[in-house]
Backbone as a ProteinNet text record, in pm:
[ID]
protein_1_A
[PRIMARY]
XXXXXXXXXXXXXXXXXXXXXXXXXXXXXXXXXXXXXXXXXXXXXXXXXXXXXXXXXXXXXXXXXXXXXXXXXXXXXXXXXXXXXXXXXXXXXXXXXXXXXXXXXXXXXXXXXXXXXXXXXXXXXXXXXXXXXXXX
[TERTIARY]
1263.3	1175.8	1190.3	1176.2	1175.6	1061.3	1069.9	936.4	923.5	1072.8	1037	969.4	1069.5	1009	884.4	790.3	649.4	562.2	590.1	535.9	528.1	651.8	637.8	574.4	557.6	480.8	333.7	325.5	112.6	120.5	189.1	200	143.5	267.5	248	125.6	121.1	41.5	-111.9	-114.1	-262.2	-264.8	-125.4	-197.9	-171.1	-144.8	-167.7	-310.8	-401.1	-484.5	-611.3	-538.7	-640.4	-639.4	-552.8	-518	-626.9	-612.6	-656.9	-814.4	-851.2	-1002.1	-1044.1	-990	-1011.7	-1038.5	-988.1	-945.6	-1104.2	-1169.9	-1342.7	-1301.9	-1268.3	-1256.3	-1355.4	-1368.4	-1464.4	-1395.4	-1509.1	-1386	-1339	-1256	-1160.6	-1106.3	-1078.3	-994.4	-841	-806.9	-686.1	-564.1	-638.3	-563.1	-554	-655.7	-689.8	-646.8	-688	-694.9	-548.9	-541.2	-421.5	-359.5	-237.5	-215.8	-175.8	-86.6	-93.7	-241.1	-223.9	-336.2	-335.4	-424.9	-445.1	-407.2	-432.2	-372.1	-230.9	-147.7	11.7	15.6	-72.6	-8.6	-86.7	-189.6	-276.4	-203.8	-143	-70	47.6	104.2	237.3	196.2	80.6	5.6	-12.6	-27.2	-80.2	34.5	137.8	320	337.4	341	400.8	296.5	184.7	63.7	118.3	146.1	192.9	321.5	433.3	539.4	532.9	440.1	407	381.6	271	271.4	350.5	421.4	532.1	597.3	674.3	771.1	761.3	577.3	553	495.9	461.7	376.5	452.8	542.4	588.6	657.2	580.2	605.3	526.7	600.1	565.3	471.5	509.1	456.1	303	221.5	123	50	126.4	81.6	141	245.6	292.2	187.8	127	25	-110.6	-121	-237.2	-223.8	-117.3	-84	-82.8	-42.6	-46.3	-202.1	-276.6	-426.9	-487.4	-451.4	-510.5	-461.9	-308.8	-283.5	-381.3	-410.8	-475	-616.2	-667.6	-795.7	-791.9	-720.9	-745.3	-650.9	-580.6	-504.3	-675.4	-743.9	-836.2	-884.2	-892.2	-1036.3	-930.9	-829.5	-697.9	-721.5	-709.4	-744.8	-869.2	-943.2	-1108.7	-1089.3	-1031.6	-1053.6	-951.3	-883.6	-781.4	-856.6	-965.8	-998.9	-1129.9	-1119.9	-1225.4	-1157.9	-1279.8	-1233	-1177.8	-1305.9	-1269.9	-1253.6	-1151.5	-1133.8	-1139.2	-1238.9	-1265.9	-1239.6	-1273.1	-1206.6	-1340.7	-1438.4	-1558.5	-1518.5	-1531.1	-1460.6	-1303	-1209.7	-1103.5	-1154.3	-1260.8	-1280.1	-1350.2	-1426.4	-1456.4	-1367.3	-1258.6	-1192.5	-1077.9	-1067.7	-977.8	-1049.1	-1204.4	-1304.5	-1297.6	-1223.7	-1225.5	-1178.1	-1261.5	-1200.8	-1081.6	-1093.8	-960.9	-822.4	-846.6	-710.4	-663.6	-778.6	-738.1	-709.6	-715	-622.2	-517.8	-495.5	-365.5	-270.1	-300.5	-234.1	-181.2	-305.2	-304.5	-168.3	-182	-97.9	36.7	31.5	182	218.4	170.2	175.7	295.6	183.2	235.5	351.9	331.7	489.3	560.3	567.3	702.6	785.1	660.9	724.6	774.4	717.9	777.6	897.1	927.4	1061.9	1163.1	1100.2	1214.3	1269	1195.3	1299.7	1443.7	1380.6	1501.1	1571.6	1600.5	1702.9	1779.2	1633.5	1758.5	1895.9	1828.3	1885.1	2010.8	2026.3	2113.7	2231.8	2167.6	2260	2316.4	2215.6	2326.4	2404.3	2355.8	2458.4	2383.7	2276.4	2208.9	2091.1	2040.1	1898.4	1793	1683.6	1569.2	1498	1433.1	1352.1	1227.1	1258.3	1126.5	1085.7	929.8	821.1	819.6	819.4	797.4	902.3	1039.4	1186.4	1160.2	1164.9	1223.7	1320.3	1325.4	1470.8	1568.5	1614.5	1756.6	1801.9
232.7	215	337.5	312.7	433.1	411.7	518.9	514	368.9	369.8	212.1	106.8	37	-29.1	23.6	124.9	111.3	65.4	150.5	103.2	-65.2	-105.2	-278.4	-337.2	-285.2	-328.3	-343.2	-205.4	-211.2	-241.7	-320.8	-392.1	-485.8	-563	-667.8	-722.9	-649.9	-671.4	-647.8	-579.3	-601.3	-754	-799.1	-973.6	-1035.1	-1021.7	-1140.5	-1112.8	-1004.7	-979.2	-1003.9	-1033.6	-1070.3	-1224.1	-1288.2	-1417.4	-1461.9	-1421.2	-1433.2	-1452.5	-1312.5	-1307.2	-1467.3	-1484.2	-1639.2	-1736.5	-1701.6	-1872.3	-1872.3	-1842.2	-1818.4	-1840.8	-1790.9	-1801.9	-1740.2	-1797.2	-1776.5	-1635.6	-1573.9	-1432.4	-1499.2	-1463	-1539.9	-1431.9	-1440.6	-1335.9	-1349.4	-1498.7	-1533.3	-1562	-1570.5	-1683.2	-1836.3	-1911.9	-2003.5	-2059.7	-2121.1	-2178.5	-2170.3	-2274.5	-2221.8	-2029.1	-2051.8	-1926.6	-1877.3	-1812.7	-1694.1	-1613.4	-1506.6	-1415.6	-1323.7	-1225.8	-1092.1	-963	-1004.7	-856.4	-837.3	-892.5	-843.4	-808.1	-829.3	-767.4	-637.9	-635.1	-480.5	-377.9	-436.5	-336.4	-280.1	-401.4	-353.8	-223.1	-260.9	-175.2	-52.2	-36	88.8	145.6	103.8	144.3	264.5	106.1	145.1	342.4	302.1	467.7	581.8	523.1	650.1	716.4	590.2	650.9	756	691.5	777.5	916.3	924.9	1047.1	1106.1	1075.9	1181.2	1251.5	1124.5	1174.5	1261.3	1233.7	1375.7	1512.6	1476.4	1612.7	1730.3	1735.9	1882.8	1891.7	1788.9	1775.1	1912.3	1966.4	2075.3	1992.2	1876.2	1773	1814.2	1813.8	1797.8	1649.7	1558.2	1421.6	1319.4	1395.4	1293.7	1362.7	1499.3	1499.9	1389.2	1401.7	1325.4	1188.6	1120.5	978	976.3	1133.5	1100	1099.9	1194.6	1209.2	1098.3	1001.6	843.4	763.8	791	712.9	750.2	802.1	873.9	808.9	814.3	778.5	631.1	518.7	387.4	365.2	413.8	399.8	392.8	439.4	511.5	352.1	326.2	198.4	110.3	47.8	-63	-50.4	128.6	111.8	38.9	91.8	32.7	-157.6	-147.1	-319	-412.8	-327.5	-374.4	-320.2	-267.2	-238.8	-364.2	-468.5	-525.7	-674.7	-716.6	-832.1	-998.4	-981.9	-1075.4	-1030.3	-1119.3	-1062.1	-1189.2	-1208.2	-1338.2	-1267.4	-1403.6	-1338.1	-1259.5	-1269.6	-1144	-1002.6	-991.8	-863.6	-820.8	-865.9	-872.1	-862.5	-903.8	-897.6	-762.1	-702.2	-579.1	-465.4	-467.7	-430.4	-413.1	-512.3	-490.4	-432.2	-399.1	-362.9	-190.2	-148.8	-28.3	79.7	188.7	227.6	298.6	345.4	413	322.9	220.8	139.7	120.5	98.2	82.3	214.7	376.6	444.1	457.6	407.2	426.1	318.8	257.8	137.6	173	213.1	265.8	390.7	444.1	579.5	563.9	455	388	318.1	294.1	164.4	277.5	400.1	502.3	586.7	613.8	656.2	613.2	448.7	376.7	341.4	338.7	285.4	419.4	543.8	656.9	716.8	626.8	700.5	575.1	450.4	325	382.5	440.7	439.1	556.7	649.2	770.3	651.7	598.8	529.2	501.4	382.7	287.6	368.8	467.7	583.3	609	657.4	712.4	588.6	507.3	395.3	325.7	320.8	269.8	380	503.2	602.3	584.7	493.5	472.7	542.7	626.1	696.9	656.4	677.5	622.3	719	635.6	683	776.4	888.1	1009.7	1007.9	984.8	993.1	1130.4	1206	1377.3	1462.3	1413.3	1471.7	1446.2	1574.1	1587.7	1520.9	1426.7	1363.1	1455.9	1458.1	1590.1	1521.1
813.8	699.1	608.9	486.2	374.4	273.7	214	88.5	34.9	-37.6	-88.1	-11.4	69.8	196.5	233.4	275.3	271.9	157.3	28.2	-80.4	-101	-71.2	-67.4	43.7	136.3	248.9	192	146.8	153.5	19.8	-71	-192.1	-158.7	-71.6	-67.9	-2.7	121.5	226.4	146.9	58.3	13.7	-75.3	-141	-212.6	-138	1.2	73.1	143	196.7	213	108	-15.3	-126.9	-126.6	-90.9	-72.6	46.5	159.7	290.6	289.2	173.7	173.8	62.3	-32.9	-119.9	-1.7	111.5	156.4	251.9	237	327.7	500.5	523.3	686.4	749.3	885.1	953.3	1012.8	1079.3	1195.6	1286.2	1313	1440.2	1538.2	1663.3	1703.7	1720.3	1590.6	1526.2	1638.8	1753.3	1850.8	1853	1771.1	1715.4	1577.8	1571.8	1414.1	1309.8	1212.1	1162.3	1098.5	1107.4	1047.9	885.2	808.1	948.2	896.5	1019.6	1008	947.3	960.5	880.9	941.8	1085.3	1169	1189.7	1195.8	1170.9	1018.2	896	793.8	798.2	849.5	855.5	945.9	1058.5	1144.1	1034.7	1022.8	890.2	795.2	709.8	620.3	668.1	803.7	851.8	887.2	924.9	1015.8	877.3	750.1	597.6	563.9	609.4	527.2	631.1	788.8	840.9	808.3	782.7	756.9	609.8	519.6	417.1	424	532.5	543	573.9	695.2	796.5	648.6	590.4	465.9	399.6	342.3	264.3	304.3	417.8	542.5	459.5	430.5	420.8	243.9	170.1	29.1	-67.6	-150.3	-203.3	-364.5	-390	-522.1	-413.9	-563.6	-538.6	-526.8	-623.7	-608	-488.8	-399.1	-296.8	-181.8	-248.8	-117.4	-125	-207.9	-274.9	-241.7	-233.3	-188.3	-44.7	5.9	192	236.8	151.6	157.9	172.2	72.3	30.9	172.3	236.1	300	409.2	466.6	567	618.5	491.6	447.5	443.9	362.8	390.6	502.8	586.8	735.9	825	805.3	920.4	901.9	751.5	703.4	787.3	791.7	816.1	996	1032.5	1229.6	1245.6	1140.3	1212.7	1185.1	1102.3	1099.4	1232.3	1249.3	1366.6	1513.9	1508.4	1644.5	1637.5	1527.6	1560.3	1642.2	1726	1801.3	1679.9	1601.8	1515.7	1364.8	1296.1	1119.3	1060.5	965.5	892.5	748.3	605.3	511.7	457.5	483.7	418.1	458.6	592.7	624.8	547.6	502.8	461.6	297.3	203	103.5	118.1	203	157.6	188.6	278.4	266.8	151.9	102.8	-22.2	-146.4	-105.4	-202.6	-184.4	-96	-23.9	-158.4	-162.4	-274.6	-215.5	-80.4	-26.4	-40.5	-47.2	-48.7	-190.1	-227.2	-418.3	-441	-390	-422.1	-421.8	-293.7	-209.4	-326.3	-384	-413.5	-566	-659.7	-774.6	-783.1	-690	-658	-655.1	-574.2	-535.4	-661.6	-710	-815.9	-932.9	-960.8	-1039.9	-951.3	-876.7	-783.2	-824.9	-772.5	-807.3	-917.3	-1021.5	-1171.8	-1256	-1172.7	-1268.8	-1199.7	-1104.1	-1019.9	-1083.3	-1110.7	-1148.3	-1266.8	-1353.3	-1509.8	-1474.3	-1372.1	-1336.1	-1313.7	-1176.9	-1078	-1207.9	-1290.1	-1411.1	-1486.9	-1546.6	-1594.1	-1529.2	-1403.1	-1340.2	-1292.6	-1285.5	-1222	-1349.4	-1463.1	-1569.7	-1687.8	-1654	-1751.9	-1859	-1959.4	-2042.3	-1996.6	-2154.4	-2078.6	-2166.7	-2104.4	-2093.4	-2262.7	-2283.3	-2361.6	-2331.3	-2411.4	-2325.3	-2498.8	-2488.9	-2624.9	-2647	-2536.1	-2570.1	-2647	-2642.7	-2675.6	-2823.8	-2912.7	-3015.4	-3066.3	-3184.2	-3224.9	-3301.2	-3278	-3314.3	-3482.6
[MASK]
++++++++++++++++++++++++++++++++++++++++++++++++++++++++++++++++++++++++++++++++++++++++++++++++++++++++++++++++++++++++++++++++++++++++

């Protein structure tokens, strides 16, 4: 797994968790009933915040600390919901209400899109438009 690949993990894994909470389910301990469930994408979510951290543990950016901080923090909210016996979609809606996760997410959101215009840049030899650069 790498940055990217986590970032798309707890992307994704939060609209399907937003999905999950729409559909009114009862709690289940999701041995039952149709699928799928919510706890293989929360374990995922949580794999994706630790690997986050490890990566940046020793990041000198002040904002990739700040994203491991966040991960940390909605990882703890994601264990507690996985140490519960049952997960229905109310529990799953306040969770996505979590402001720790809506950091984590917001953060990532801005990570990723300000690292995409570099890649574009570099991979097509065409450069990006910077608002701040003086026109010559």
């Amino acid at each position: 797994m790498d940055i990217e690949e986590s970032i798309e993990a707890i992307e994704s894994g939060y609209e399907f968790l937003l999905a999950y909470a729409a559909q009114g389910r009862p709690p289940s301990d999701e041995t039952d009933g149709p699928g799928p469930h919510a706890r293989p994408t929360i374990e995922g979510m949580v794999s994706a915040m630790k690997f986050i951290v490890r990566a940046f543990a020793n990041s000198k950016d002040e904002f990739e600390q700040l994203i491991a901080e966040d991960c940390v923090k909605a990882g703890a909210a994601l264990a507690f919901m996985l140490k519960q016996k049952k997960i229905g979609s109310e529990v799953v809606d306040n969770l996505n209400a979590s402001i720790h996760l809506r950091a984590v997410l917001t953060n990532l959101f801005l990570y990723s899109e300000a690292l995409r215009p570099l890649a574009t840049e570099e991979e097509s030899g065409v450069m990006a438009y910077d608002a701040m650069k003086k026109s010559e």
